[in-house]
C-alpha positions in Angstrom: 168.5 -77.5 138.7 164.7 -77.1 139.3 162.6 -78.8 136.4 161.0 -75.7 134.1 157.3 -74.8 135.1 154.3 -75.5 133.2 153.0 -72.6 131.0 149.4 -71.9 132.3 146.1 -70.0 130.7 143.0 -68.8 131.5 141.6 -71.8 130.2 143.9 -73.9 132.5 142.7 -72.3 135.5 139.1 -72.7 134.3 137.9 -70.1 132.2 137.1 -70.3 129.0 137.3 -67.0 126.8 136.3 -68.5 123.7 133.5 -70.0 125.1 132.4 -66.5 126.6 132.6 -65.1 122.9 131.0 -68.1 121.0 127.8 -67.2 124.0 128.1 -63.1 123.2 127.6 -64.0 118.9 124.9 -66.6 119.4 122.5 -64.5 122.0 123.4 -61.1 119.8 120.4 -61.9 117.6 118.1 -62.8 120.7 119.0 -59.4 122.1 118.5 -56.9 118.9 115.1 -58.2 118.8 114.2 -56.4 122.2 115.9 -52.9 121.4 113.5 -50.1 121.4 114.4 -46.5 119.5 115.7 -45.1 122.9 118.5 -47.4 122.9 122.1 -45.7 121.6 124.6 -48.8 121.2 124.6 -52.6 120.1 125.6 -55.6 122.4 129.1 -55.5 124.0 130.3 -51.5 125.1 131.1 -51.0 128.4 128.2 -49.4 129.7 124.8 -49.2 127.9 123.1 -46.2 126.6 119.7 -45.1 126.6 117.9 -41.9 125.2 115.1 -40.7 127.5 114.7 -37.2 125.7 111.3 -36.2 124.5 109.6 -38.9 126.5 108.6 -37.4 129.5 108.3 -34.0 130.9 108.7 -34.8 134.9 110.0 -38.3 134.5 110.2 -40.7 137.8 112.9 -43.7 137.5 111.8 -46.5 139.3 114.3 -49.3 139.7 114.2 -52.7 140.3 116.6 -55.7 140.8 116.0 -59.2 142.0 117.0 -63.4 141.3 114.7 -66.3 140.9 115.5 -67.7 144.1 115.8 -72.1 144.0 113.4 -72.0 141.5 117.0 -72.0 139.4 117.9 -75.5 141.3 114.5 -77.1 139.8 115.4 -75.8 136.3 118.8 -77.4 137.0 117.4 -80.6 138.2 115.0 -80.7 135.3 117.2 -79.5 132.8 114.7 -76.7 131.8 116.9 -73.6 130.9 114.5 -72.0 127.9 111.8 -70.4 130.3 113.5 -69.1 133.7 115.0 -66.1 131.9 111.0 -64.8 131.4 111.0 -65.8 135.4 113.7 -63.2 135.9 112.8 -60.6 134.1 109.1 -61.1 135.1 110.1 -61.3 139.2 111.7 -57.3 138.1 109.4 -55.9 135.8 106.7 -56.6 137.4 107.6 -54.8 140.5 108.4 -51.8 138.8 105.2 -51.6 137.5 103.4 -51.7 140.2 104.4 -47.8 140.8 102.7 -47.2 137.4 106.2 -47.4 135.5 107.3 -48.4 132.2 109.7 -50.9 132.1 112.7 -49.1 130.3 115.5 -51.6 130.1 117.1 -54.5 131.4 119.9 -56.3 132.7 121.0 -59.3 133.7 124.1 -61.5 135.4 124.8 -64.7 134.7 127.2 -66.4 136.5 128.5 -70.3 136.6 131.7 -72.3 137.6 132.4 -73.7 133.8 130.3 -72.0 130.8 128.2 -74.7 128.6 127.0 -72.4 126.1 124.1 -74.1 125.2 122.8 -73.1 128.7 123.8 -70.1 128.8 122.7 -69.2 125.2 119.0 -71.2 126.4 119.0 -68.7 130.0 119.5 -65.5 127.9 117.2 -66.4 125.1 114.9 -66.6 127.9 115.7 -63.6 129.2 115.1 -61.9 125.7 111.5 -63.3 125.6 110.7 -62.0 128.7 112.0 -58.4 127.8 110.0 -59.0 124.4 106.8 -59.6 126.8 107.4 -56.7 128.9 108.4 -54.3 125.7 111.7 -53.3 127.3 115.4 -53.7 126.5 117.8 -56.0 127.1 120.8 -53.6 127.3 123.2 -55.6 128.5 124.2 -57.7 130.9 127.5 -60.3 132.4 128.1 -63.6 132.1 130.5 -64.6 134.6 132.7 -67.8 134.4 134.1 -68.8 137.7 135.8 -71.9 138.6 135.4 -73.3 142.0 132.5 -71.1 142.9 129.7 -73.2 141.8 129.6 -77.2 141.2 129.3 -78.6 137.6 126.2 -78.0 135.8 125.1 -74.8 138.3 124.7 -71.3 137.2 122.9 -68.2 139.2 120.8 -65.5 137.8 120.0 -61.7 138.7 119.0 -59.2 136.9 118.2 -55.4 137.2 115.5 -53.5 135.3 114.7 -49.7 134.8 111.6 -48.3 134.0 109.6 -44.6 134.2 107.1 -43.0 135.1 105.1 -39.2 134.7 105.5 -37.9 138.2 101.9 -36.8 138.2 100.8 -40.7 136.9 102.8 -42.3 139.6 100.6 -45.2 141.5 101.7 -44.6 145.4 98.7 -46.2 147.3 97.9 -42.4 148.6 94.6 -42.7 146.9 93.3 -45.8 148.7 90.8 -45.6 150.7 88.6 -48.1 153.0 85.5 -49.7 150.8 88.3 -49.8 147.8 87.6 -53.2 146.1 90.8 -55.4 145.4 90.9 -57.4 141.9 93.2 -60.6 142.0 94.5 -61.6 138.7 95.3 -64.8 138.0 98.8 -66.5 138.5 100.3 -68.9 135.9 101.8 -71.1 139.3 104.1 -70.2 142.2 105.8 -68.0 139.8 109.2 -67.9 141.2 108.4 -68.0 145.0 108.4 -70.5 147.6 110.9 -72.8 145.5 112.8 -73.4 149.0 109.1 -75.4 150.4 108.5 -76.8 147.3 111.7 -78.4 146.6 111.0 -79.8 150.2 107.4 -81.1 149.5 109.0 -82.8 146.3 111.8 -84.5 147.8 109.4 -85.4 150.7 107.1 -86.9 147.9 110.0 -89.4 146.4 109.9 -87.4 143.3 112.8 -87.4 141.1 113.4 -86.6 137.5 114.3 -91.0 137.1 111.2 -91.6 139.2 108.2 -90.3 136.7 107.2 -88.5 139.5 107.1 -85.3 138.0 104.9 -86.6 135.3 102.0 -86.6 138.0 98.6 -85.4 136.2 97.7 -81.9 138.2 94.3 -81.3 135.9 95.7 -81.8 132.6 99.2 -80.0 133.3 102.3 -82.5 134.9 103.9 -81.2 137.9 107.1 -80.4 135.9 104.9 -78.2 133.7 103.0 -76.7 136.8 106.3 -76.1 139.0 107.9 -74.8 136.2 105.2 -72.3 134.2 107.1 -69.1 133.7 106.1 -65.9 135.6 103.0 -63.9 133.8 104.4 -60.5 133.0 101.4 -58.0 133.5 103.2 -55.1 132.1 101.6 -54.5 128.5 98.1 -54.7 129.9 98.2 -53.1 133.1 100.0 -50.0 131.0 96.7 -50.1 128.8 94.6 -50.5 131.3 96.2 -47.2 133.0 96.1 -45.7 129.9 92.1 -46.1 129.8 91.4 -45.3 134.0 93.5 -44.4 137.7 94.2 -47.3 139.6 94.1 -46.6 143.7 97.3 -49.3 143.6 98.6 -52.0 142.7 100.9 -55.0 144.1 102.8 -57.7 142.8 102.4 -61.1 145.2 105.9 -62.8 145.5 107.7 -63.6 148.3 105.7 -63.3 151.3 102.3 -64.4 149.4 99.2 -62.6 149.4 99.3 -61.6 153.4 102.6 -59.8 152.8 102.4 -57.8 149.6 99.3 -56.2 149.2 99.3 -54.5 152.5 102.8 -52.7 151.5 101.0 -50.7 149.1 98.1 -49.8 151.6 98.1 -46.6 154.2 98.9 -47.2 157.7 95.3 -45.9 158.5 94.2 -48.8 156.9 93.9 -53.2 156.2 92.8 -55.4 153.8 90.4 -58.1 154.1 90.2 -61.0 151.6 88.2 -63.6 151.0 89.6 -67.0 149.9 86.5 -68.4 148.8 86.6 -65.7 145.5 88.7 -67.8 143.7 89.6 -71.8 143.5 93.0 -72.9 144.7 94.9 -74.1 141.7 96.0 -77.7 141.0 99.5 -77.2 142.2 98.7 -75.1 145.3 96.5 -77.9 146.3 98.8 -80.2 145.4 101.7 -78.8 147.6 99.3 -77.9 151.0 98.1 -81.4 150.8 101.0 -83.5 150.2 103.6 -80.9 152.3 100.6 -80.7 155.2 101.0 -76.9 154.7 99.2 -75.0 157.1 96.7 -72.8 155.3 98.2 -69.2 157.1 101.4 -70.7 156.0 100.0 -70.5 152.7 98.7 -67.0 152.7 102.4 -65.9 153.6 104.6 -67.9 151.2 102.8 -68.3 147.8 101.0 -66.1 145.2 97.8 -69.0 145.9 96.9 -68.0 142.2 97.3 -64.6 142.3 99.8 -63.4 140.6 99.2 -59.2 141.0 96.5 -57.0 142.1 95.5 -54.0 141.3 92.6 -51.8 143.8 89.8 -49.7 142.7 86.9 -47.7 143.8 83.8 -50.3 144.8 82.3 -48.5 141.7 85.0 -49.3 139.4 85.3 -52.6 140.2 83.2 -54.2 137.7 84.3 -52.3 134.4 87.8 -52.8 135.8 86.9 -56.5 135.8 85.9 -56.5 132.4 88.7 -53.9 130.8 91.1 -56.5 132.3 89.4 -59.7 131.1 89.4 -57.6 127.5 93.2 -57.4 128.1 93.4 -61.5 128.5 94.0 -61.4 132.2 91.7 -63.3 134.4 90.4 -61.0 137.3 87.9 -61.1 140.1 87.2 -59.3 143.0 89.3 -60.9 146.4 88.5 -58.5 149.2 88.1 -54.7 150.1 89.9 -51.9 151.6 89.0 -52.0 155.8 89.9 -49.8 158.6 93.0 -50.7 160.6 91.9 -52.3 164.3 95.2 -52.5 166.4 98.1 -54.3 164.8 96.2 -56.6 162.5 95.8 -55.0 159.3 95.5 -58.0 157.3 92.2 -60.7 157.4 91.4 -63.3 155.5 88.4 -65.0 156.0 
């Protein structure tokens, strides 16, 4: 007679539903502070609702979805959870906005092989403080517990954000044109790009979290703190600022650096040149191309140097652009210009 099977759980086989709940009523309060007036239901329905009537007359939705990248595997390392929530919801909102749109709502998706719900409760209160920054929603979201998938102490991140814009007030590059001037603004750090070389150049260094290596003086800041400043979320000025003037375009520098991500927004007809001697290289930046040897074109094409967004103006506007900006708290200066296209290479920098 064969011996009587084990009962088995959820918990058993490794996930923990009271542990899910305890997470859902300790970020509930977190959340309720983002809500806006649009927004129909509390935390926890199965899909999220969100009033857009009386708001616009031909509205645009501009979506936008993305991760953190192994920025996440630093914050692990470090065991800094509190800030790479506002690097998620920075890395989406600020792409929306680059059309001109107004950052609507947000969601995210949490997702780990064993839940610790201080963690979890940490990423999403992150999360809220970068919806809070950006004036949308947090609407809702998953948190995912699945065993075997990741190993103890991991977790990934992605979110999804939707935002709107007047058709007629949409930023689409058309108006661009050559002798346009090209305002960096200032980055708080890599933002959440280029964590894959960095994590190299660290390890390369000997730095680990036991070594005090991280505790290296970069002008005042510690290379923890630099590495792992959160992502400066442009939207509440750069709405103002197109509340007060037309912007030509605008362009969010992540993954691909400053080479890659201005020219999207550019016509074909068209190039950019910039000019690296506008603005200093930051601490960290010159940290990482010194000690990783980084090749300075390698630079151009994998971090934000700096600048964290950009925004392009007629040569005229440039200077009371400069100074609406600066009013706004972001630190702006004029990079490079709007040049004919010669051949294939649209992009220069000098």
């Amino acid at each position: 007679m064969s011996a009587e099977k084990e009962s088995l759980t959820y918990r058993a086989a490794g996930v923990d539903i009271d542990a899910g709940n305890a997470v859902v009523e300790r970020i509930k309060p977190l959340v309720a502070r983002t809500f806006r007036k649009e927004v129909m239901a509390g935390l926890g329905g199965f899909g999220a609702l969100f009033d857009l009537a009386g708001r616009y007359r031909e509205p645009v939705l501009v979506s936008g979805t993305d991760g953190v990248g192994t920025k996440l595997k630093l914050a692990q390392i470090l065991g800094r959870h509190d800030t790479i929530g506002i690097d998620l919801v920075g890395m989406c909102v600020n792409d929306v906005l680059v059309q001109g749109a107004e950052p609507l709502f947000f969601l995210d998706y949490f997702a780990t092989g064993k839940l610790d719900v201080d963690t979890t409760v940490a990423v999403v209160g992150g999360i809220a403080k970068g919806c809070e920054l950006a004036g949308c929603a947090l609407i809702g979201g998953e948190t995912a517990e699945m065993p075997d998938m990741y190993p103890p102490g991991e977790y990934d991140l992605a979110g999804f954000c939707v935002g709107a814009v007047e058709k007629a007030a949409l930023v689409d590059g058309a108006a661009i044109a050559a002798g346009d001037t090209i305002l960096g603004i200032a980055s708080s750090g890599p933002h959440s790009n280029g964590y894959s070389l960095i994590r190299r150049i660290v390890a390369r260094a000997g730095i680990t979290p036991d070594g005090g290596g991280f505790d290296l003086d970069l002008g005042g800041v510690t290379l923890a703190d630099a590495l792992m400043a959160p992502t400066i979320i442009y939207v509440k000025p750069i709405l103002e600022l197109l509340r007060r003037q037309p912007l030509h375009g605008m362009a969010h520098i992540t993954g691909g650096g400053l080479k890659e991500n201005i020219i999207r927004v550019v016509p074909e007809h068209l190039g950019i040149a910039l000019d690296s001697a506008a603005w200093t290289l930051p601490p960290v930046f010159d940290w990482l191309m010194r000690e990783g040897n980084v090749p300075r074109e390698e630079m151009w094409r994998t971090f934000n140097c700096g600048i964290g967004y950009t925004v392009i103006v007629a040569r005229e506007q440039a200077a009371a652009t400069q100074a609406a900006l600066a009013a706004l708290g972001l630190d702006a200066r004029a990079i490079g210009e709007i040049v004919p296209a010669h051949g294939d290479e649209r992009v220069h920098i000098r």
